[in-house]
N, C-alpha and C positions, 0 to 999 in steps of 0.2 A: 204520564207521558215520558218514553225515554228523552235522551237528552238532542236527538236529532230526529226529523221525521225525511227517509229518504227515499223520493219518490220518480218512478220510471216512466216517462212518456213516449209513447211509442204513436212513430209516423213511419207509414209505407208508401206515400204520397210521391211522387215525381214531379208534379209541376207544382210552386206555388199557388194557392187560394187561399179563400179565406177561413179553410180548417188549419189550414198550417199559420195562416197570420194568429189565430184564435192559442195556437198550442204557443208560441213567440210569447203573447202577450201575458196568458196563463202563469206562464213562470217568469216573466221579469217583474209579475204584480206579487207573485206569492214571495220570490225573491227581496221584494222592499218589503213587505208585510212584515214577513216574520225570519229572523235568521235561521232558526232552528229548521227549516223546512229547505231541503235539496234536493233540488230537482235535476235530472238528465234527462237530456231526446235520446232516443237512440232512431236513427234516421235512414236513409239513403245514401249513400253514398256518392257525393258530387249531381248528385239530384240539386233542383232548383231549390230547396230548404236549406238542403246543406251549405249549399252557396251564402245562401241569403244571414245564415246565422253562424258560419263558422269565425267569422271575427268579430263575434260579440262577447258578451262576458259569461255568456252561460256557457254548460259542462253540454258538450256535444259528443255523442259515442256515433258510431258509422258502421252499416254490413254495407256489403255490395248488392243488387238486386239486379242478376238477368233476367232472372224467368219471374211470373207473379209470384209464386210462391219457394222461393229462392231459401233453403234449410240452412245455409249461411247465417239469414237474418235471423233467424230461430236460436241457433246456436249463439249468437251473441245474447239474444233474451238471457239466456240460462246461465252465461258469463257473464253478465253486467249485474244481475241479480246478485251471484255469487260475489262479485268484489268488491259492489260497493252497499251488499247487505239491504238490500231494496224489500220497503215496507210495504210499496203498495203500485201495481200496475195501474197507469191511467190511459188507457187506448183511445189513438182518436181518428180511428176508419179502418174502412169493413176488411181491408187488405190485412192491416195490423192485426187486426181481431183473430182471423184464422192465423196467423203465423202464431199467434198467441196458444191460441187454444192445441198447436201443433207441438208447440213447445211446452205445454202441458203434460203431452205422454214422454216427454224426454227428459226429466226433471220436476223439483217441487218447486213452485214458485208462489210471490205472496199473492193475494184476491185483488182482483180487476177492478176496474172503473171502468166504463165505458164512456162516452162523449156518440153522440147519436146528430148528428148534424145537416139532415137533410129532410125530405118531407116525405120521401118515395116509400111505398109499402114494403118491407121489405117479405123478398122475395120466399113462396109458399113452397120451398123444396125441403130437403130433408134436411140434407147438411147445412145449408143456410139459419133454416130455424135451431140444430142441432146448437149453431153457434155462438147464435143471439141469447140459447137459452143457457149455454152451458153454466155448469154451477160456482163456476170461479166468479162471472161479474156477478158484483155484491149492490153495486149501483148503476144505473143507465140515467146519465145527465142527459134529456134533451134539448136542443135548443131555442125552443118553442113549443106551445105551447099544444100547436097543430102538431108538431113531429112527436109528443108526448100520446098524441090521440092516435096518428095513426101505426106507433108502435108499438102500442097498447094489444092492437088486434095478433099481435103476431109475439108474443112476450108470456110466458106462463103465469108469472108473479108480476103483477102488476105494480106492485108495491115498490117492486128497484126504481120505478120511473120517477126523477124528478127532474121538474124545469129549471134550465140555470140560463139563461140569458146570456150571449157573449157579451156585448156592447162595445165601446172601441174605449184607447185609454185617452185624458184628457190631459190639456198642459202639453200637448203634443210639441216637437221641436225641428219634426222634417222640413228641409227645405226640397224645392218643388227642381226637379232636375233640368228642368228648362222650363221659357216661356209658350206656350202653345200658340199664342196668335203671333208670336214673330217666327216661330220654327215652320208654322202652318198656311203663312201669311196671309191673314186673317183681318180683313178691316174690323173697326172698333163696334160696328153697326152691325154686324155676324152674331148671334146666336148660338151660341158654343152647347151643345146636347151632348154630355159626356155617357162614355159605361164602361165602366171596368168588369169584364167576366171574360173568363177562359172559352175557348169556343169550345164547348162541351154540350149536350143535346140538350140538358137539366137550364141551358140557360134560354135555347132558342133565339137565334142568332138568324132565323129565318123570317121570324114574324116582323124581327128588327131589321132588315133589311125590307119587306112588303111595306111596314110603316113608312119607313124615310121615302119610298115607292107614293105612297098616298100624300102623303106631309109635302113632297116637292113636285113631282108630276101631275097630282089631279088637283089636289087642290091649288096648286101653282105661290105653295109659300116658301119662296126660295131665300129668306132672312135666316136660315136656318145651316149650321155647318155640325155633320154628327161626327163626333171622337169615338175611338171602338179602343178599348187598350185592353189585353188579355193574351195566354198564351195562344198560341194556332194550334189544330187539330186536323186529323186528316177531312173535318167539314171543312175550315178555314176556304177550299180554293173554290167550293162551290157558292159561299158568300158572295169572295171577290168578283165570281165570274156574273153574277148575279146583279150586282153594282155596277158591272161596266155593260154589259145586255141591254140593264134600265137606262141607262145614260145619268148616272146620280156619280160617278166617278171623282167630280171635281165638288159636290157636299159632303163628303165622307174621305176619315183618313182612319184606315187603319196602324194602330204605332206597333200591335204585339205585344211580349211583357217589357214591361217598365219594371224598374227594382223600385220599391218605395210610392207606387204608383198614384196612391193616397192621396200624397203631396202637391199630385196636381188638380184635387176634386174642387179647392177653390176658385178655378180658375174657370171652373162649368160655369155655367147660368143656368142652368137646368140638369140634373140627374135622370136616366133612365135607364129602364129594364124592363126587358121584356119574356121573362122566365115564366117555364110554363112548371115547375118545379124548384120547393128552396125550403130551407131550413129558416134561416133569418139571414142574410146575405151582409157581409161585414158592408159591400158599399154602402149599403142602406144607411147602418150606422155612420158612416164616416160623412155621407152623405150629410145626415142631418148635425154631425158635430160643427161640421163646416159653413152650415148656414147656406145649403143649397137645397133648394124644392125641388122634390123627389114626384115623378109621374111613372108609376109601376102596374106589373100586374097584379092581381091580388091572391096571389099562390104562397100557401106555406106559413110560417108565422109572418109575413110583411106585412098585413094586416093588424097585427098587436103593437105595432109603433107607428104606422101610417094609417090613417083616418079619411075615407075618399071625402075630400071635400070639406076637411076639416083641416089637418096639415101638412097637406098633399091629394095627388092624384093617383087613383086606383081603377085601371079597366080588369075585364077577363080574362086570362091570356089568349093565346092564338086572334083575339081581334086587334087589329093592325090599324082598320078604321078608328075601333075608339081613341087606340094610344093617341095614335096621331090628331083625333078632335080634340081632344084632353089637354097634349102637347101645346097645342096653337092657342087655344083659347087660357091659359094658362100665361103663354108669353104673350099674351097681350093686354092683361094685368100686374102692373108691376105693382103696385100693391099688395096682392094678394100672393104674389111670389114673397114678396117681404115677409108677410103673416106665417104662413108656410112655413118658412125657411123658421123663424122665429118660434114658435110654437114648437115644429119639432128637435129645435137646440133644445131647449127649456123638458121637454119629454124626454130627452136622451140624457142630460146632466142627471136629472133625478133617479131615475131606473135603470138604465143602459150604459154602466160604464165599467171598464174592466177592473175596477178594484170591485166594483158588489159582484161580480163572478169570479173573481178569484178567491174573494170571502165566505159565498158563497160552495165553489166548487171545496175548499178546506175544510169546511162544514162538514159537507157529504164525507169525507177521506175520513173523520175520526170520525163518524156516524160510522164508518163498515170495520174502523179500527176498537175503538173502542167504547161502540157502544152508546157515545153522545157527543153532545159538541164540543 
């Protein structure tokens, strides 16, 4: 093994999520790991990642992105390769991916990684599959182990696919940027129902809205105040408008994004999500790091860390009814919230944490370099 291994992460990402928390956490664990291992993003420019990690200590390179597919960022591939002699591309979404493969006909560059983080088929077109399959990526990390099966169907060589787990890092040190029930004014006897997701379709922000609908108005359990923090989308106003129609306006606050948003998941009593599509969603982890009982739907790998009924709750998606029976009956066990919460710390400490996927994802990288571990 040469004397450095230096490696290029590429994000075409614009809003924060939990692929770009994943790619953050990626290189500041491989960063303590191992010195010999150098990592770069090359990002967005003044996009929400950019923001979020340009005064940190890692090496951030910047294109601009007007259009999706902006030959800008392309051309920096082929420059940051060139200068700082990069051993091994590790892409982490599907944007990234074609500027990649874009930047294939426009220079030599070193073999791919992939990072596959969602659960959605991917899409049965030409160029799509053209890209998934192209012969640069040498490995397709997925993030579950559902995302593994259903990439599978659309993948030539099956053999690139391995599960690597994100998990979240521990020994955490963020503090929570404010208090929720004094920001929110929140008596102590309120039921604080936290979610952190971007308002994006993958998460279903409508089912979460029909639930808080059943949870407060029929079934009339108004102990209940639901927190929404993620970015807004052009759905965002038909949520809101939806909220105030039902008359649930003064149970629900939506905050938007929060930087470090994380920091306030101790502050729930209850985690939910109501995605009708997911890869393994970082709140989940963060969720159970923090010792909060998690009531989801059961889409994607959420399922291989949450146990319906074991250490946590798991409805369908799109039913709104069960979340919300689920929900209730849930807070009105504290016991069982304890257990919960408890059980899934103890399952996340052991499998689910970002040093075994950074050690893991490392693995993979001299697997396509050289050969073995």
């Amino acid at each position: 093994m040469k004397k450095r291994l230096s490696l290029l992460h590429l994000s075409a990402a614009k809003n924060w999520g939990g692929g770009e928390n994943h790619v953050e956490n990626l290189c500041f664990e491989l960063q303590e790991m191992d010195e010999k291992v150098k990592n770069i993003i090359l990002c967005v420019r003044n996009a929400s990642f950019h923001q979020k990690i340009k005064d940190t200590d890692l090496h951030v390179e910047t294109a601009p992105m007007l259009i999706k597919l902006d030959l800008r960022y392309t051309a920096k591939i082929i420059w940051v390769c060139k200068k700082y002699e990069i051993d091994l591309i590790h892409i982490h979404d599907s944007t990234a991916l074609a500027l990649a493969v874009m930047a294939t006909k426009l220079g030599k560059l070193p073999p791919f990684v992939l990072s596959k983080k969602t659960s959605f088929p991917i899409k049965d077109r030409p160029r799509t599959l053209y890209k998934y399959n192209h012969p640069q990526i040498q490995k397709i990390l997925c993030v579950s182990e559902k995302t593994k099966e259903v990439t599978s169907n659309s993948v030539n060589d099956a053999s690139k696919l391995v599960t690597v787990y994100h998990g979240t890092r521990i020994n955490k040190t963020e503090k929570a940027p404010f208090n929720l029930r004094e920001k929110l004014n929140l008596p102590k006897d309120k039921i604080i129902v936290g979610m952190i997701a971007n308002h994006i379709r993958a998460k279903n922000l409508k089912t979460w809205v029909e639930m808080i609908n059943f949870t407060i108005n029929i079934k009339k359990e108004k102990k209940f105040h639901f927190v929404q923090i993620g970015s807004y989308s052009d759905r965002s106003q038909a949520y809101i408008d939806r909220i105030n129609e039902l008359n649930l306006k003064k149970h629900v606050s939506f905050l938007g994004f929060i930087p470090d948003a994380a920091a306030l998941i101790p502050q729930f009593d209850i985690s939910l999500l109501t995605s009708q599509s997911e890869g393994l969603p970082q709140f989940i982890y963060e969720s159970c790091y923090y010792k909060v009982p998690v009531v989801s739907t059961n889409v994607g790998g959420i399922p291989e860390i949450i146990e319906d009924g074991v250490n946590g709750m798991l409805s369908n998606p799109y039913e709104a009814q069960s979340l919300a029976d689920k929900l209730i009956a849930l807070s009105q066990d504290k016991n069982l919230m304890e257990k919960f919460a408890k059980l899934s710390h103890q399952k996340l400490i052991e499998n689910f944490t970002t040093r075994k996927m950074a050690e893991q994802s490392l693995a993979e990288y001299k697997k396509v370099l050289y050969g073995k571990n």
